[in-house]
C-alpha positions as CSV (number, residue, x, y, z in Angstrom):
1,X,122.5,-13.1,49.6
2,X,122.3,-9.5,48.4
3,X,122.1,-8.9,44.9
4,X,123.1,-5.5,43.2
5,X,121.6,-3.9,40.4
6,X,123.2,-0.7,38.9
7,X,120.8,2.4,37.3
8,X,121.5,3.0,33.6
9,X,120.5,6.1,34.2
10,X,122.4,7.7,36.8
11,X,124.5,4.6,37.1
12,X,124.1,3.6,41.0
13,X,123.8,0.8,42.4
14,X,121.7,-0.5,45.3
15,X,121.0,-3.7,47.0
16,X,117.3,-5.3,45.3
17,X,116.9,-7.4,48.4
18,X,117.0,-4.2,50.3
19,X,114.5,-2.4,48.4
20,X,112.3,-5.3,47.9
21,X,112.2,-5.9,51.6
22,X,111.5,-2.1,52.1
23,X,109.1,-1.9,49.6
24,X,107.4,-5.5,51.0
25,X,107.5,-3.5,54.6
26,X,106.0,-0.7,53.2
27,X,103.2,-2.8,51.8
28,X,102.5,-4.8,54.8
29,X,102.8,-1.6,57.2
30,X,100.0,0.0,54.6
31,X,98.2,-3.0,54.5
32,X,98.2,-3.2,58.7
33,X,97.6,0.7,59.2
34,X,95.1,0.2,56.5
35,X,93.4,-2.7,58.8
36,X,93.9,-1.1,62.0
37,X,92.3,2.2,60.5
38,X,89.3,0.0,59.3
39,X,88.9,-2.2,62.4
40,X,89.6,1.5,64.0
41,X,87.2,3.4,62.2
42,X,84.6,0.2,62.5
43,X,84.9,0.8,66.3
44,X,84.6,4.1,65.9
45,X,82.0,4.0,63.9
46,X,79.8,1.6,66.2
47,X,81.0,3.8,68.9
48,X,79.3,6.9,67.5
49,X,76.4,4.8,66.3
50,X,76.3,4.0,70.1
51,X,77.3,7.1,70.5
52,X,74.3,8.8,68.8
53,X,71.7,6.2,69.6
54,X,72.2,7.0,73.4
55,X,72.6,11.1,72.5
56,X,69.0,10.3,70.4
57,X,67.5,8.8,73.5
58,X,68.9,10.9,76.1
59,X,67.5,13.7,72.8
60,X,64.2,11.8,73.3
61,X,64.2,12.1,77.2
62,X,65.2,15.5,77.1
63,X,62.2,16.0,75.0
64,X,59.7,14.5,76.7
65,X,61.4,15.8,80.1
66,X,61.1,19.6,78.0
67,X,57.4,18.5,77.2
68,X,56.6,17.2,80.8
69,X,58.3,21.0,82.1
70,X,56.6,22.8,79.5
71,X,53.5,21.5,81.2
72,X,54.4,21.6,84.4
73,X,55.6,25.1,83.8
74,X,51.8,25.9,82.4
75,X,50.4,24.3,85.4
76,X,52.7,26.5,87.3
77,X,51.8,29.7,85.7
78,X,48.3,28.6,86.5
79,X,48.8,27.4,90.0
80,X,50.8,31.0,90.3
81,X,47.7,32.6,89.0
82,X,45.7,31.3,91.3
83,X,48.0,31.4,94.4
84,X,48.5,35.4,93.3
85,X,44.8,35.3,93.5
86,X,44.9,33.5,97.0
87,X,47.8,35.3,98.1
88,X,46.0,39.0,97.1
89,X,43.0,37.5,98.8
90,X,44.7,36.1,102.0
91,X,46.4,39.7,101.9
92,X,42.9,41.4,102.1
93,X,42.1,39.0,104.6
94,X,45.1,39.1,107.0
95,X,44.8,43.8,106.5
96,X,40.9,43.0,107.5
97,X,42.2,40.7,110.0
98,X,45.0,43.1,111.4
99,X,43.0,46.0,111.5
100,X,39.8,44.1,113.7
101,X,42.8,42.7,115.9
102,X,44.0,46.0,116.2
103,X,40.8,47.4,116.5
104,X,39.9,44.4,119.0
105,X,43.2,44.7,121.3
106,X,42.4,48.6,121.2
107,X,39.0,47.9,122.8
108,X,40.3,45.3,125.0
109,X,43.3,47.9,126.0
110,X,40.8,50.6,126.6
111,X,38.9,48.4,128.9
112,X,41.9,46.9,130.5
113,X,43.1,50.5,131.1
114,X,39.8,51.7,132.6
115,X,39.8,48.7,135.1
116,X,43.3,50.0,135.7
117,X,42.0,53.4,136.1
118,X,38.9,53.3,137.9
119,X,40.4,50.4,140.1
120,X,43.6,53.3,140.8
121,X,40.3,56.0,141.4
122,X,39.2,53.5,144.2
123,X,42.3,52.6,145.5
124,X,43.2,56.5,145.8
125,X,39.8,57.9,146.8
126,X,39.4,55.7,149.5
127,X,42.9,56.7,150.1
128,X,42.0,60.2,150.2
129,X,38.9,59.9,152.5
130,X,41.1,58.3,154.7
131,X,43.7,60.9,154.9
132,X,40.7,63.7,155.1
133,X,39.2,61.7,157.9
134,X,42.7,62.1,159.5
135,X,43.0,65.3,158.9
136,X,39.3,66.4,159.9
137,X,40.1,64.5,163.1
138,X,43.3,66.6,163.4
139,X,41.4,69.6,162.8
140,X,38.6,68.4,165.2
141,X,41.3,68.2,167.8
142,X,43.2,71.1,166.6
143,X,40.3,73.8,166.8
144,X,38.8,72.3,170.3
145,X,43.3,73.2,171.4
146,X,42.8,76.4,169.7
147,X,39.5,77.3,171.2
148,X,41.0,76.1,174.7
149,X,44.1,78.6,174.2
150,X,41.6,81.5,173.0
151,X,39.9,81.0,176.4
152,X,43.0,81.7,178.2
153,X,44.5,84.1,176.3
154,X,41.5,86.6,175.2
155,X,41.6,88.2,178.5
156,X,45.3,88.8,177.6
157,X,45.2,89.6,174.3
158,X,42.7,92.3,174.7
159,X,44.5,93.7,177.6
160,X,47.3,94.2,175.1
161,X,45.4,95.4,172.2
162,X,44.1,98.0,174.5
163,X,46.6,99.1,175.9
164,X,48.6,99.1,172.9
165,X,46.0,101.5,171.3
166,X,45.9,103.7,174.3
167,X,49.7,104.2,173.9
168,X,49.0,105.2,170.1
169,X,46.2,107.6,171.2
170,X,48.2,109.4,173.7
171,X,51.6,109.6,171.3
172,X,49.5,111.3,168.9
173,X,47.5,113.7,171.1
174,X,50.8,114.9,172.8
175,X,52.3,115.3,169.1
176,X,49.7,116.9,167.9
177,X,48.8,119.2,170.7
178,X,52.2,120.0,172.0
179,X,51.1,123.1,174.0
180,X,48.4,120.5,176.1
181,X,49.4,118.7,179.3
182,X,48.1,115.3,179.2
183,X,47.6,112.6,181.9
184,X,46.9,108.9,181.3
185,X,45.0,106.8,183.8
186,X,46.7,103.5,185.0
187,X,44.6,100.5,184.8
188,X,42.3,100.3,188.2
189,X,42.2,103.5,188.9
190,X,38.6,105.8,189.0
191,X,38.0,107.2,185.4
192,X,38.8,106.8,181.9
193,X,41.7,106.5,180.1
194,X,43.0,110.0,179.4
195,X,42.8,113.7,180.3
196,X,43.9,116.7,178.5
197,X,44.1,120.0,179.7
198,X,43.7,122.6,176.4
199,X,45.9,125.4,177.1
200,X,46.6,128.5,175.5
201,X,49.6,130.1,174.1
202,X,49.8,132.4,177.4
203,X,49.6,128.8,179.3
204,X,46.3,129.6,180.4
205,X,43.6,126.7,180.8
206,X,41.0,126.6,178.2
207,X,39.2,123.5,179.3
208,X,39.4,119.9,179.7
209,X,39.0,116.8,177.2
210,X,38.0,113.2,178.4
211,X,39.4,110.5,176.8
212,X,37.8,106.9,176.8
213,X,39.6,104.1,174.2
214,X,37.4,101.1,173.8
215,X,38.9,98.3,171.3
216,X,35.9,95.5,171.0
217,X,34.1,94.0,167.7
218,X,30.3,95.4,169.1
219,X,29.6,98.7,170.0
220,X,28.0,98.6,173.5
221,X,25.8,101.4,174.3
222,X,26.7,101.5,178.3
223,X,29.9,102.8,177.2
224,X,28.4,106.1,177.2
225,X,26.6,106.0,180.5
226,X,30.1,105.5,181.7
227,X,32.2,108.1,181.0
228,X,29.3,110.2,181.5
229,X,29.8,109.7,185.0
230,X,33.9,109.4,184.7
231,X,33.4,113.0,183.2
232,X,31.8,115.1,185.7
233,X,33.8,118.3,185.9
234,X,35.4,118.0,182.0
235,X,33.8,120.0,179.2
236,X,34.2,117.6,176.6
237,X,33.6,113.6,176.8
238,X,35.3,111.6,173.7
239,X,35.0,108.0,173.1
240,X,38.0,106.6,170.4
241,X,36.6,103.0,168.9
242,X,36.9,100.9,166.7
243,X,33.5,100.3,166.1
244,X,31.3,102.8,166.0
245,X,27.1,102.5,166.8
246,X,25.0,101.3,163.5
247,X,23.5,104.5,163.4
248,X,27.1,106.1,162.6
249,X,29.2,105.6,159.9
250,X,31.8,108.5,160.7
251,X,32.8,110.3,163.9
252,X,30.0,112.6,165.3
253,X,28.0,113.2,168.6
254,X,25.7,111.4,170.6
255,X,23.8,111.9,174.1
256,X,26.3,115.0,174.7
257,X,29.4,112.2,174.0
258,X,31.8,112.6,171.0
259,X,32.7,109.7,169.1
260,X,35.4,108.8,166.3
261,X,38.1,106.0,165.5
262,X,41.2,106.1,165.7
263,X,42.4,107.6,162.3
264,X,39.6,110.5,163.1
265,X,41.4,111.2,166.1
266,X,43.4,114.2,164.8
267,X,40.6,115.9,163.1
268,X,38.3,115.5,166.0
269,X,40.8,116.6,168.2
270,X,41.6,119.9,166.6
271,X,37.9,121.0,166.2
272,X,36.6,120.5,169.5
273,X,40.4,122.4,171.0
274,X,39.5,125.2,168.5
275,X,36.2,125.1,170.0
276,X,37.5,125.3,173.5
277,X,39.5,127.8,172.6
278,X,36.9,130.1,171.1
279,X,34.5,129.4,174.0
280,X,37.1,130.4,176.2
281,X,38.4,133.9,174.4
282,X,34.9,134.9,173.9
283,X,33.9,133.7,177.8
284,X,37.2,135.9,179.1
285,X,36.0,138.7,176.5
286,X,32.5,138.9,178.2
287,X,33.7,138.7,182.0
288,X,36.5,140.9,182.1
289,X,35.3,143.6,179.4
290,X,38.6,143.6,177.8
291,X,39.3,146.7,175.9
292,X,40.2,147.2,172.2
293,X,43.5,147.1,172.5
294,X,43.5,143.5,174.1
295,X,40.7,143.1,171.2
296,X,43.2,144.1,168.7
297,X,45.9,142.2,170.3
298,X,43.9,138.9,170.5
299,X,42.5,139.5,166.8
300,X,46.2,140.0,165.9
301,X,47.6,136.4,167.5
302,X,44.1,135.0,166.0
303,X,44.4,132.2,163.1
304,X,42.3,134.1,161.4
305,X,44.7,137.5,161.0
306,X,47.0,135.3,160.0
307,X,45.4,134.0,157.3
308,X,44.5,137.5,155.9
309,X,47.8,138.9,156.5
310,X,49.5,135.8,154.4
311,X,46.8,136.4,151.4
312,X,47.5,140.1,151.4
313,X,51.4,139.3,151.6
314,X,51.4,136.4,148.6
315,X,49.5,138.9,146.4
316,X,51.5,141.3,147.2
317,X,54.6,139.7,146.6
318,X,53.1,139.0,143.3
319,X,52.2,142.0,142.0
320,X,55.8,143.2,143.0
321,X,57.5,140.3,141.1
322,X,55.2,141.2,138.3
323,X,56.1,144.7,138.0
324,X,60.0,144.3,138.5
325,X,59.8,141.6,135.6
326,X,58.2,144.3,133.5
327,X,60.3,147.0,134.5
328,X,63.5,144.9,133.6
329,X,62.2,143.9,130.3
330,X,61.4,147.6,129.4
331,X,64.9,148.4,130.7
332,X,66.5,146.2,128.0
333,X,64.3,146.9,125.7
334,X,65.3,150.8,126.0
335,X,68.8,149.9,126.2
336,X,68.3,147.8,122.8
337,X,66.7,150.6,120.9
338,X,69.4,153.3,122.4
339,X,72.2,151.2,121.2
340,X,70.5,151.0,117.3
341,X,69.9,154.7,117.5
342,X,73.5,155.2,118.6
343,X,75.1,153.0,115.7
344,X,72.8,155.4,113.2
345,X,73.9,158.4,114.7
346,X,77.7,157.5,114.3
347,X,77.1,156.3,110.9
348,X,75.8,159.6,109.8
349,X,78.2,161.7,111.7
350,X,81.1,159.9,110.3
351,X,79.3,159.6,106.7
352,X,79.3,163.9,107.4
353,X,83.4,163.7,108.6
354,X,84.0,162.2,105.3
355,X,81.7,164.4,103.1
356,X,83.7,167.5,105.4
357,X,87.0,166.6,104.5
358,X,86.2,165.9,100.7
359,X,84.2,168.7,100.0
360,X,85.5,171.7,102.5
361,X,82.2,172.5,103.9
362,X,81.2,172.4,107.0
363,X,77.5,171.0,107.7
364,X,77.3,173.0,110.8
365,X,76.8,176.4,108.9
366,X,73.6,174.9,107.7
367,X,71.8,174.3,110.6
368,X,72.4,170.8,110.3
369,X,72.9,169.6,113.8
370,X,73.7,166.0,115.5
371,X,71.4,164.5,117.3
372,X,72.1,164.2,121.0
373,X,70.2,161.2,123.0
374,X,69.2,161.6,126.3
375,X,71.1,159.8,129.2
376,X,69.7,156.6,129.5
377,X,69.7,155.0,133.0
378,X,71.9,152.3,134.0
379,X,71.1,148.5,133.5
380,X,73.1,146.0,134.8
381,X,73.6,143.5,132.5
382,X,73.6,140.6,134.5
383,X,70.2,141.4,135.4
384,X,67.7,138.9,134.4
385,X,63.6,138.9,134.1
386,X,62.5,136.8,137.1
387,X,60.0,134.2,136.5
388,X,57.4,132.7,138.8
């Protein structure tokens, strides 16, 4: 039943039953929360104590597992120590070890290599003495086929040679003698190899030359002997060699037979034709008593006229050039000075023209006279001073 009871105060009313059952709840609820925050905080509190007691032993562990690292850790610094030690010694060890293995497989290379080599030297030396085997079997075989074609062509070859230097001997005599006649001797015919006939300029036979042309390594003394007998009749006997006697070293005579090579020829040549010619003028001078006039004649058409008559020609040719070049400078040289004098001379007579007309006197009067130059020869003036 509820049961109201009014406030003097501020004169309300509420229900007592109401509050008391309020404020009975609110006891009971504080009295509960109050339990369940004891029992709560009881757990709580064992839990924490539990709590703590396993964080003090796992603290504990922790500790002696700190402890037991903390050693270990010293023992490690230790053992690193030492295996820094070991490891700087193994280092030195495995360098030392590296450089003797180097040092080792260099040796063992260097041997290996001269096996290789010397076994290569073997292999290609007896190689090599088998190919110079071959080839000194070859040459063996090559020099007895060369020896066999020598044999049966030397007859032919020297034919050829011979003949080919008997064609050069006789071009050059005919070139060099073009008034001669010449004749060449076919092979197997009686005699040497070729005649000349000297001649003169009036055509006139001088004498006669022998020719014998002999192309061999060794002189051979019969050679002489020979055309000796080939040259009965000829006034001259010539042997052109290639080899000349040991006793010679250029062309010159011997036993009455002249000898020479081949590049003498010309010189050899010319002096014994001058001497044919000489022997003959001075043989047709003595026999047929030839009078001056054929004297002066001959002396004129002689070498030797010439050669005085082209000396007394050049120097005079000289001297001639000499004194026209001096003439011809003197020339211009007058002309020079005439044409100075000539520019004074109008100067002063027109200086006197203008002195005349100023002063009205007359420079005549006074015995003052111009000057009058000579005539002065002619010079061309293209003309120039020759030089040598």
């Amino acid at each position: 039943m509820s049961e109201f009871i009014k406030c003097p105060k501020c004169n309300h009313s509420f229900d007592v039953t109401v509050q008391m059952r309020s404020s009975i709840e609110k006891d009971v609820r504080s009295e509960i929360a109050q339990e369940i925050r004891d029992e709560t905080l009881a757990e709580s509190s064992n839990m924490y104590d539990h709590k703590i007691q396993s964080y003090d032993s796992e603290i504990s562990n922790l500790k002696n597992i700190i402890n037991e690292v903390s050693s270990e850790r010293d023992q490690l610094k230790v053992s690193k120590i030492e295996l820094d030690n070991i490891k700087l010694n193994h280092e030195n060890e495995i360098a030392d070890a590296k450089a003797q293995a180097k040092l080792d497989a260099k040796k063992e290379f260097n041997q290996i290599r001269e096996t290789i080599i010397n076994t290569r030297i073997e292999q290609e030396t007896e190689l090599r003495d088998l190919r110079i085997k071959e080839l000194e079997l070859t040459l063996e075989r090559l020099n007895a086929k060369v020896k066999t074609l020598n044999k049966s062509t030397s007859n032919v070859n020297s034919e050829l040679v011979g003949e080919s230097l008997e064609g050069a001997v006789f071009d050059t005599l005919r070139s060099t003698h073009p008034l001669d006649s010449f004749q060449e001797i076919q092979k197997g015919q009686y005699g040497a190899d070729i005649e000349q006939y000297v001649r003169t300029k009036n055509g006139h036979n001088a004498g006669k030359i022998l020719y014998e042309i002999k192309n061999h390594k060794n002189w051979n003394d019969q050679w002489i002997e020979k055309i000796r007998k080939d040259g009965l009749g000829f006034d001259v006997l010539v042997i052109i060699t290639t080899t000349l006697p040991k006793d010679m070293k250029n062309f010159g005579e011997k036993n009455g037979v002249f000898i020479c090579r081949y590049h003498e020829l010309k010189v050899v040549t010319n002096l014994l034709r001058y001497a044919l010619l000489r022997s003959n003028s001075i043989t047709i001078r003595e026999s047929h008593k030839e009078t001056i006039q054929d004297r002066v004649i001959e002396y004129i058409s002689s070498p030797e006229y010439k050669f005085v008559m082209t000396n007394i020609i050049s120097a005079y040719k000289d001297l001639d050039d000499s004194i026209r070049r001096e003439e011809n400078y003197l020339r211009k040289s007058t002309k020079s000075k005439r044409a100075k004098l000539q520019t004074v001379i109008d100067s002063i007579a027109d200086m006197l023209g203008r002195l005349e007309s100023i002063g009205d006197a007359t420079f005549t009067d006074i015995g003052f006279d111009l000057p009058r130059l000579l005539d002065e020869p002619r010079v061309d003036d293209d003309s120039e001073i020759e030089e040598e």
